[in-house]
Structure formats: structure tokens, C-alpha cells
C-alpha positions as protocol buffer text, in pm:
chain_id: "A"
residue {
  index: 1
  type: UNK
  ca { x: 10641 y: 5554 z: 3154 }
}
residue {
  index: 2
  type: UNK
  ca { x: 10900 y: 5654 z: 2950 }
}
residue {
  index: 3
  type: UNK
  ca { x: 10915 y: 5980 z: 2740 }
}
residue {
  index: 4
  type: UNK
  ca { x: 10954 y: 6028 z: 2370 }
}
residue {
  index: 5
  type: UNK
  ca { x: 11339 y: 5922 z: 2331 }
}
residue {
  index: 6
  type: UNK
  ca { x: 11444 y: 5776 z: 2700 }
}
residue {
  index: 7
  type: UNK
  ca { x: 11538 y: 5481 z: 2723 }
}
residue {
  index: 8
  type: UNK
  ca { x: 11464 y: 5201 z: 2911 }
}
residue {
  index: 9
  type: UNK
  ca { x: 11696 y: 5172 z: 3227 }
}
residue {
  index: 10
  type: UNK
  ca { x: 11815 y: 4882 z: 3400 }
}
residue {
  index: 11
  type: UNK
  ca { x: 11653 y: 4753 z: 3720 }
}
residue {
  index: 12
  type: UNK
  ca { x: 11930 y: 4883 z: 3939 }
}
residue {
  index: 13
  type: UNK
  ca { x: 11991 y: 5235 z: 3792 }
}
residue {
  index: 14
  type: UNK
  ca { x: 11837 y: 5559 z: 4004 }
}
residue {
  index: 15
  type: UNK
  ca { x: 11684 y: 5865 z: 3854 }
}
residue {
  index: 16
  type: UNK
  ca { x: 11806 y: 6215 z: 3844 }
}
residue {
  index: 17
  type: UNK
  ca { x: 11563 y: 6284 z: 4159 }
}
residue {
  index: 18
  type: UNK
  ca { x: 11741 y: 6043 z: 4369 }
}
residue {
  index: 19
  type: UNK
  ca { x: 12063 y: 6126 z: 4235 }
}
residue {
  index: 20
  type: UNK
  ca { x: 12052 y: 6495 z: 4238 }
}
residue {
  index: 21
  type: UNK
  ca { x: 12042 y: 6637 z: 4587 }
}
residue {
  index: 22
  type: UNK
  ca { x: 11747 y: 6930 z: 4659 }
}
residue {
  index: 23
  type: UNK
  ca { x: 11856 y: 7120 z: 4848 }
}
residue {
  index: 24
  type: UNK
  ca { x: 12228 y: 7178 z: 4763 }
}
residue {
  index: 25
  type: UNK
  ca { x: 12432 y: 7332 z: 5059 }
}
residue {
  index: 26
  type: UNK
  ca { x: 12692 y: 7560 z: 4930 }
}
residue {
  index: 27
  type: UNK
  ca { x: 12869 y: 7749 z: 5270 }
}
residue {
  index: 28
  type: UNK
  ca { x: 13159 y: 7659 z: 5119 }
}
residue {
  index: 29
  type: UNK
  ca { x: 13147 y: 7921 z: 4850 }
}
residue {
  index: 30
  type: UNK
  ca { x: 13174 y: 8194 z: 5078 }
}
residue {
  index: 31
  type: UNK
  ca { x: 12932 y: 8458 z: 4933 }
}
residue {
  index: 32
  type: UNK
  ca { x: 12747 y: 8789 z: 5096 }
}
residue {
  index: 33
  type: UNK
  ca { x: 12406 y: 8846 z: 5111 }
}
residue {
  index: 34
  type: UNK
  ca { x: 12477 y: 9053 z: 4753 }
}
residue {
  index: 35
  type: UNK
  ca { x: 12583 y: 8829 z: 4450 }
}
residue {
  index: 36
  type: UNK
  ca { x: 12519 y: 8809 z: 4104 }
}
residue {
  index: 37
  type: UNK
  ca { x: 12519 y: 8499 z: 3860 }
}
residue {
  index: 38
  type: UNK
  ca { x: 12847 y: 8521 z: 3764 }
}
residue {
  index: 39
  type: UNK
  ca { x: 12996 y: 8558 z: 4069 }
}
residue {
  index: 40
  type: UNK
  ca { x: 12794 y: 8258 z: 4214 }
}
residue {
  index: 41
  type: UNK
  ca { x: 12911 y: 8059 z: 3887 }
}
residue {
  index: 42
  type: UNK
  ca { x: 13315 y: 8192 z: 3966 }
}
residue {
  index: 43
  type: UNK
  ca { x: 13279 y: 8075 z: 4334 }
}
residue {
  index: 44
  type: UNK
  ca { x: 13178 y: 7731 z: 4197 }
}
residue {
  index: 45
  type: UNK
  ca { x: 13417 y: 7723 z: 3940 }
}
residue {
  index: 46
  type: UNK
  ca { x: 13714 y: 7751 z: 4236 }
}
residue {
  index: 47
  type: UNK
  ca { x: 13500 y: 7549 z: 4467 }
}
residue {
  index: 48
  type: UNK
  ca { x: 13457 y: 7287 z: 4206 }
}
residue {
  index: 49
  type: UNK
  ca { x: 13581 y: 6957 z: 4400 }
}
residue {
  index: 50
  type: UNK
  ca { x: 13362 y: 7060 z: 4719 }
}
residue {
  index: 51
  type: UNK
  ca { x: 13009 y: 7130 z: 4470 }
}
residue {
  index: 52
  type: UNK
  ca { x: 13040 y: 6815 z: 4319 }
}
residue {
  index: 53
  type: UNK
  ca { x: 13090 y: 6634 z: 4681 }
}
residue {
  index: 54
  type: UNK
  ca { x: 12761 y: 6852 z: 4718 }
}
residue {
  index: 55
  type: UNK
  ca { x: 12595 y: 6782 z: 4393 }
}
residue {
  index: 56
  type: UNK
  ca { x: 12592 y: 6379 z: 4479 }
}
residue {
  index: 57
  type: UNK
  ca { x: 12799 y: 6068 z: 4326 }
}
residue {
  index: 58
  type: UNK
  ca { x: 12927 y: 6023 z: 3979 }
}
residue {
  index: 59
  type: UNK
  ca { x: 12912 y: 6375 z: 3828 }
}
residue {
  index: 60
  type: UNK
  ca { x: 13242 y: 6489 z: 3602 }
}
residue {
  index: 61
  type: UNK
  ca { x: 13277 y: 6861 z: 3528 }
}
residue {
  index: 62
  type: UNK
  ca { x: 13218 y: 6919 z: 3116 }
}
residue {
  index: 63
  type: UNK
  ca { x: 13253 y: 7290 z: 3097 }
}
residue {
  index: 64
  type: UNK
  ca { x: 13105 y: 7644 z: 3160 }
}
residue {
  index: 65
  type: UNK
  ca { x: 12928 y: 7895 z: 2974 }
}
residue {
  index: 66
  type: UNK
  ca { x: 12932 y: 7656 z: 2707 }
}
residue {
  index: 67
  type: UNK
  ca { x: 12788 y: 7804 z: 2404 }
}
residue {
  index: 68
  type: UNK
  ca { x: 12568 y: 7738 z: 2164 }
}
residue {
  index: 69
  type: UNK
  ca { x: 12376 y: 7892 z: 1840 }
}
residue {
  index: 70
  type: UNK
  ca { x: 12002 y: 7890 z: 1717 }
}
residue {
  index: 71
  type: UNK
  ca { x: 11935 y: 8084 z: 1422 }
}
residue {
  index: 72
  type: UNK
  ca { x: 12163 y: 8412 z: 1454 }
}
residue {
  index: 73
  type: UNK
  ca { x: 12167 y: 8450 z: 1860 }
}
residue {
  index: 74
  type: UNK
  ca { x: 12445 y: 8298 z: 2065 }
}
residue {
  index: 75
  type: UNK
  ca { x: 12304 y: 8140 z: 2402 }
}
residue {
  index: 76
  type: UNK
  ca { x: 12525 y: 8000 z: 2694 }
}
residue {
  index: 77
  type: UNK
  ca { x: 12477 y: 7687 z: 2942 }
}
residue {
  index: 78
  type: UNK
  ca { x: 12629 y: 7815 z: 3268 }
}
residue {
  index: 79
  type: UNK
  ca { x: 12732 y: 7450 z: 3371 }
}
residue {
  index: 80
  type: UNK
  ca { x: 12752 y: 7121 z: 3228 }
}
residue {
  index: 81
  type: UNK
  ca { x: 12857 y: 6811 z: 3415 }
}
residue {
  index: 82
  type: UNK
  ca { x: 12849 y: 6428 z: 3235 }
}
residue {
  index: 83
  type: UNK
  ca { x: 12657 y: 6164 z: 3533 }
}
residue {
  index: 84
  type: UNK
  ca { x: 12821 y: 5840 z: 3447 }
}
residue {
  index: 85
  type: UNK
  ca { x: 12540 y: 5636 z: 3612 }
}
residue {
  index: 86
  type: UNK
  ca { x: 12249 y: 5814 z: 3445 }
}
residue {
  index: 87
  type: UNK
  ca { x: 12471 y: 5782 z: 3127 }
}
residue {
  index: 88
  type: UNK
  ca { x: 12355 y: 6175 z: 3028 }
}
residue {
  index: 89
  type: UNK
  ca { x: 12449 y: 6493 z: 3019 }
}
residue {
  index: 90
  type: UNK
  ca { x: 12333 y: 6728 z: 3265 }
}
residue {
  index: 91
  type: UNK
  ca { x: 12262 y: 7081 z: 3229 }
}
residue {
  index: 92
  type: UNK
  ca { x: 12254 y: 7365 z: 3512 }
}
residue {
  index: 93
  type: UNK
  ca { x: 12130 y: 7701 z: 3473 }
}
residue {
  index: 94
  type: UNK
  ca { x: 12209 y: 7930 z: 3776 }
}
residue {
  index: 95
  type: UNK
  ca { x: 11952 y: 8156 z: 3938 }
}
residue {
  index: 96
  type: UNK
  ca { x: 12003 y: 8405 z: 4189 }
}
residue {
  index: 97
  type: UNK
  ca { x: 11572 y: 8443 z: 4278 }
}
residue {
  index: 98
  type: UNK
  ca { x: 11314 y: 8277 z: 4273 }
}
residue {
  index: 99
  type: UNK
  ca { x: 11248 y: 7998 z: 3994 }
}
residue {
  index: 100
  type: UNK
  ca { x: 10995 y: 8164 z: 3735 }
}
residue {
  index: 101
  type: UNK
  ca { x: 10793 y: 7963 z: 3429 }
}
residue {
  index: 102
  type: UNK
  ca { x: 11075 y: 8145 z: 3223 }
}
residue {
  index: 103
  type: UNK
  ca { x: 11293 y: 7964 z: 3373 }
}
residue {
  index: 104
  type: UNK
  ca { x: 11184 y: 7654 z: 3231 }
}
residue {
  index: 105
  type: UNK
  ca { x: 11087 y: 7762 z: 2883 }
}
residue {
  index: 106
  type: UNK
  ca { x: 11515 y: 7865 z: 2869 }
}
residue {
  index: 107
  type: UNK
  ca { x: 11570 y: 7529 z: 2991 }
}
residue {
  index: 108
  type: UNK
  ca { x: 11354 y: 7348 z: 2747 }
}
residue {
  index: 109
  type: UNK
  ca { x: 11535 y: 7512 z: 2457 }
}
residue {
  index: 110
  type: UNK
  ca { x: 11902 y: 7419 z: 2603 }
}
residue {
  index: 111
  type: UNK
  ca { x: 11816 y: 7039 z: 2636 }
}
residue {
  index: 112
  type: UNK
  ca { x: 11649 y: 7012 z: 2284 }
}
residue {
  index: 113
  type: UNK
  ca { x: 11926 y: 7158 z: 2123 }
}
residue {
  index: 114
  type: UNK
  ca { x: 12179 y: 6916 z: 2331 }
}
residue {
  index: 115
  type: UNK
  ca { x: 11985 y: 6663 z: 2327 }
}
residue {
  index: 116
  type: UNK
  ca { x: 12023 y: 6702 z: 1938 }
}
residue {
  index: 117
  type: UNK
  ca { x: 12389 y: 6835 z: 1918 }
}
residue {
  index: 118
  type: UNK
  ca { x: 12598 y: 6718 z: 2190 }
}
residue {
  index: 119
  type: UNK
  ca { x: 12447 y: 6424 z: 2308 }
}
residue {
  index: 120
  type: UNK
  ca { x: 12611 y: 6073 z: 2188 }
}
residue {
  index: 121
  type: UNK
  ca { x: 12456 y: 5741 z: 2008 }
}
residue {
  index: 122
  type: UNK
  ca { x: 12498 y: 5581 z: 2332 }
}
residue {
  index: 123
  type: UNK
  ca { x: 12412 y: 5817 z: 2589 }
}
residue {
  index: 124
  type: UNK
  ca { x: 12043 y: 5895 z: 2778 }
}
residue {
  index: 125
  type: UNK
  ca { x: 11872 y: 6266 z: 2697 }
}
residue {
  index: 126
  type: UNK
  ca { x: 12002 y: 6506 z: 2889 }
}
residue {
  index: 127
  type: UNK
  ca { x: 11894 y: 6666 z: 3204 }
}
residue {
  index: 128
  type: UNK
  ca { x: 11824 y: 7015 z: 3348 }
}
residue {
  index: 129
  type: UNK
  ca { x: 11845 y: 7125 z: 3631 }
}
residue {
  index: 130
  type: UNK
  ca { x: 11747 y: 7519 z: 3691 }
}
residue {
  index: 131
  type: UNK
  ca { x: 11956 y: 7595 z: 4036 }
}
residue {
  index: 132
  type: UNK
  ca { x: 11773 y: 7868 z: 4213 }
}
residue {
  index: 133
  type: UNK
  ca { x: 11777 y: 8041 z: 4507 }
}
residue {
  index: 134
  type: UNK
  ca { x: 11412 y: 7927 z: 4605 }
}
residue {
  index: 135
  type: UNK
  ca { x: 11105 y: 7785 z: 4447 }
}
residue {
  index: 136
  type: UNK
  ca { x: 10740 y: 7710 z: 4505 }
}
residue {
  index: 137
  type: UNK
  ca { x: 10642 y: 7361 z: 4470 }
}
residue {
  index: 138
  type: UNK
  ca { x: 10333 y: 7447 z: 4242 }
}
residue {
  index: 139
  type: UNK
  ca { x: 10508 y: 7668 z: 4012 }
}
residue {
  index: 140
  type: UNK
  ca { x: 10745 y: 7396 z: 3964 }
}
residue {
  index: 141
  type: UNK
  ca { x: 10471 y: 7140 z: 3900 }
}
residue {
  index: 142
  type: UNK
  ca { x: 10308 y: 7318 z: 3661 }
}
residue {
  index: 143
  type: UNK
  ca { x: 10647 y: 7449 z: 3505 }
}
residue {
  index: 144
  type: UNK
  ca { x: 10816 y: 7108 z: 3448 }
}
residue {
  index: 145
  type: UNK
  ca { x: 10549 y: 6894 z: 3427 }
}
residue {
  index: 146
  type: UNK
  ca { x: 10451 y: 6719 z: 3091 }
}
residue {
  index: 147
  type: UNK
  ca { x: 10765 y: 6819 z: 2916 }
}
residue {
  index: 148
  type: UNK
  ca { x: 10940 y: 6603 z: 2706 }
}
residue {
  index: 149
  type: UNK
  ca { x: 11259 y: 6670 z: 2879 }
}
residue {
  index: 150
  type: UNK
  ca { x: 11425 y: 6575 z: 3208 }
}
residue {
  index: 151
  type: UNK
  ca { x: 11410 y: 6871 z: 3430 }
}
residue {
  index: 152
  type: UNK
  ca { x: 11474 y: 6968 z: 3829 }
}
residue {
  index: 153
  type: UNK
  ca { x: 11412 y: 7294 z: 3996 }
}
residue {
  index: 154
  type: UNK
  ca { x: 11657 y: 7220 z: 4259 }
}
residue {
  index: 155
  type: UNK
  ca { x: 11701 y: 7506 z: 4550 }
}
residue {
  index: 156
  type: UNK
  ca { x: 12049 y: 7602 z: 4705 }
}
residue {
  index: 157
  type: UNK
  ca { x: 12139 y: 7781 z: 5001 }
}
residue {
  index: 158
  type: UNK
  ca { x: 12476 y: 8003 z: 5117 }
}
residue {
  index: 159
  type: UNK
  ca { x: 12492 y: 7904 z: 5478 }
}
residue {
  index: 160
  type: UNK
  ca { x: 12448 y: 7606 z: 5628 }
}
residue {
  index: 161
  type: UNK
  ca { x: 12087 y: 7511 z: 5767 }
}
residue {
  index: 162
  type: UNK
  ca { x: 11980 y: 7469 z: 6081 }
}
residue {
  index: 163
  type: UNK
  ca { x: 11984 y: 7105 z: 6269 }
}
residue {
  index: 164
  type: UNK
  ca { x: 11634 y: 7074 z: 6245 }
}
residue {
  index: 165
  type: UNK
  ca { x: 11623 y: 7079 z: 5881 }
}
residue {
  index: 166
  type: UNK
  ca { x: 11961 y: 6856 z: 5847 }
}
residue {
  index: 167
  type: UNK
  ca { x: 11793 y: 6618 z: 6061 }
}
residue {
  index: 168
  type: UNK
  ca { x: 11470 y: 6652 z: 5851 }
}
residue {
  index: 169
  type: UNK
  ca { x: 11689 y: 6577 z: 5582 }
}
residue {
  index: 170
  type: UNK
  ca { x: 11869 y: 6301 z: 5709 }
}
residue {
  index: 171
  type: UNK
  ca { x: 11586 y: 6137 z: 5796 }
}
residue {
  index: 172
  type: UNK
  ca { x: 11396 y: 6225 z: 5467 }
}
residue {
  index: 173
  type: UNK
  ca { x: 11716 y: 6009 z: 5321 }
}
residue {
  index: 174
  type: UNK
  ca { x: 11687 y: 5719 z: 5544 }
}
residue {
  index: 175
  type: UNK
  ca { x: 11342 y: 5655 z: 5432 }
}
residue {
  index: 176
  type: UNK
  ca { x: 11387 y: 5658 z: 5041 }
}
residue {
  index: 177
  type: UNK
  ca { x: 11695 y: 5439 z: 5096 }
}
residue {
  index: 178
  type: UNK
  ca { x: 11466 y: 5249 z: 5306 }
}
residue {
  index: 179
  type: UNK
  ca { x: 11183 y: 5249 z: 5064 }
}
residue {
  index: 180
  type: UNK
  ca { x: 11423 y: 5142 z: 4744 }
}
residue {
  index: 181
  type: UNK
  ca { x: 11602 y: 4870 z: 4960 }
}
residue {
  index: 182
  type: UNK
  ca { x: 11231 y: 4756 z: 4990 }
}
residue {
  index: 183
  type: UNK
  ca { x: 11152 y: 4785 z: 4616 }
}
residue {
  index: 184
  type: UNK
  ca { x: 11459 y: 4577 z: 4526 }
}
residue {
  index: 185
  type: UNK
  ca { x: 11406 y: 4307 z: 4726 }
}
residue {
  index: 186
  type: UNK
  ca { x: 11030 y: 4251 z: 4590 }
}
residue {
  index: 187
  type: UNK
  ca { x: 11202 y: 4239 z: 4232 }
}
């Protein structure tokens, strides 16, 4: 079903679940156990090739800390990447804890006001994705769900996991591959 302003995609095209890898891997950055949100954004920001390997396919880099303005307060959207098969823009909000219902109320007001300003004739709604450093599946539920907008809690991690859970994962992406090779060839 589609929401209040999508719209309709062709046959072939994925969503930002399947695009949009959960959990994102990011070793590469090379943080301590101590960080804060601007140094996790800065370690991106010169690790920018190797998080959008990590990110997934088709993302281009728009900007950081872009701002923007609702009434007289000045608000900033730590990352914003373009994903040329969804056709949209896609939002990322950095969090060093744990996702919170906050989180997605901040969200909600970033892709409203792209979705109005900086979104194109011919592009798709944007979508959010709140990038924290863990999340419980309920919360998120609750959080996201209903909402006229697009939006992911996606989890990250600073060191690499262990082989169980890449081959979890691995596995995990074998079967959806699986399951959409399936889907296409019913169509």
C-alpha cells in the first residue's frame, strides 16, 4: 500500500529495506570506545568512499550538516546522500546510544520539510534513516510505524563482528535474494 505521496514503483525496483544494509560495519573508521557525534560524522566524512561501499549500491554523497530553518530555529541533517535507484533523497541522523521515540519525532520533522523543500518534481519522498548505535526492535516498531514517511532505525557497529553473525548475515542475504528471485519469476 502506498503512503500519502509515494509513488507507484516499477516491478523491478527494491525498497529502502533491501537496499539499505542493517547492520552497517564501520571498522574502518577507526574509533575508541569514547566518541561523540561529530567525531563519528568526521571519521565518515574521510572514510567516505569505504561507508558508501558499506551503506549498499547506488548512493551519491549530497552534503553534511546541511541546514535548514522552521520558524526562527536553525536545524541540521548530519548526512544526506541521493539513491539513484530509489530515485529519493535519503536522510541520516547519527546516534551515538540507543535509538529513543525522540529520535523519530526529529526525523519526522527533517523529511517533511525536505520532502517539501528539497525534494524535485520527479523524485520519490525522501527517506530517513536514524543510524544508532543499537536499538530494540519494539521501540522501533512502535516508533516508525504508521508514519507517513519512509524511515529505518538502522544499527552500526565499530569493530567487525564475529563469524557467527557474518555468517548469520550472509545467510540471512542468500535467502531474501532467494525469496525475490522467487517473487520475480511468479510475475
Amino acid at each position: 500500500m502506498l503512503k500519502k505521496g509515494e509513488k507507484a514503483l516499477p516491478q523491478d525496483t527494491v525498497s529502502p529495506e533491501e537496499e539499505i544494509k542493517n547492520p552497517l560495519v564501520l571498522e574502518f573508521l577507526g574509533l575508541k570506545d569514547e566518541y561523540s557525534e561529530s567525531e563519528l560524522e568526521d571519521a565518515i566524512i574521510r572514510h567516505l568512499e569505504s561507508f558508501l561501499l558499506e551503506l549498499g549500491t547506488d548512493f551519491a554523497f549530497i552534503g553534511r550538516q546541511k541546514r535548514l530553518r522552521i520558524d526562527d530555529t536553525w536545524f541540521r541533517v548530519d548526512l544526506v546522500f541521493f539513491h539513484r535507484r530509489l530515485k529519493c533523497l535519503v536522510l541520516i541522523d547519527l546516534k551515538l546510544g540507543r535509538f529513543t521515540h525522540a529520535d523519530s519525532g526529529q526525523m519526522q520533522v527533517y523529511l517533511n520539510y525536505a520532502r517539501e523543500n528539497w525534494t524535485r518534481p520527479d523524485e520519490n519522498p525522501p527517506v530517513g534513516i536514524i543510524l544508532c548505535a543499537e536499538k530494540g526492535n519494539d521501540l522501533v516498531r512502535y516508533a516508525l510505524g504508521g508514519s507517513l514517511n519512509r524511515m529505518l532505525a538502522a544499527e552500526y557497529q565499530t569493530i567487525l563482528p564475529d563469524a557467527d553473525l557474518l555468517l548469520a548475515e550472509i545467510e540471512k542475504t542468500r535467502k531474501q535474494l532467494e525469496l525475490r528471485k522467487k517473487n520475480r519469476s511468479r510475475k
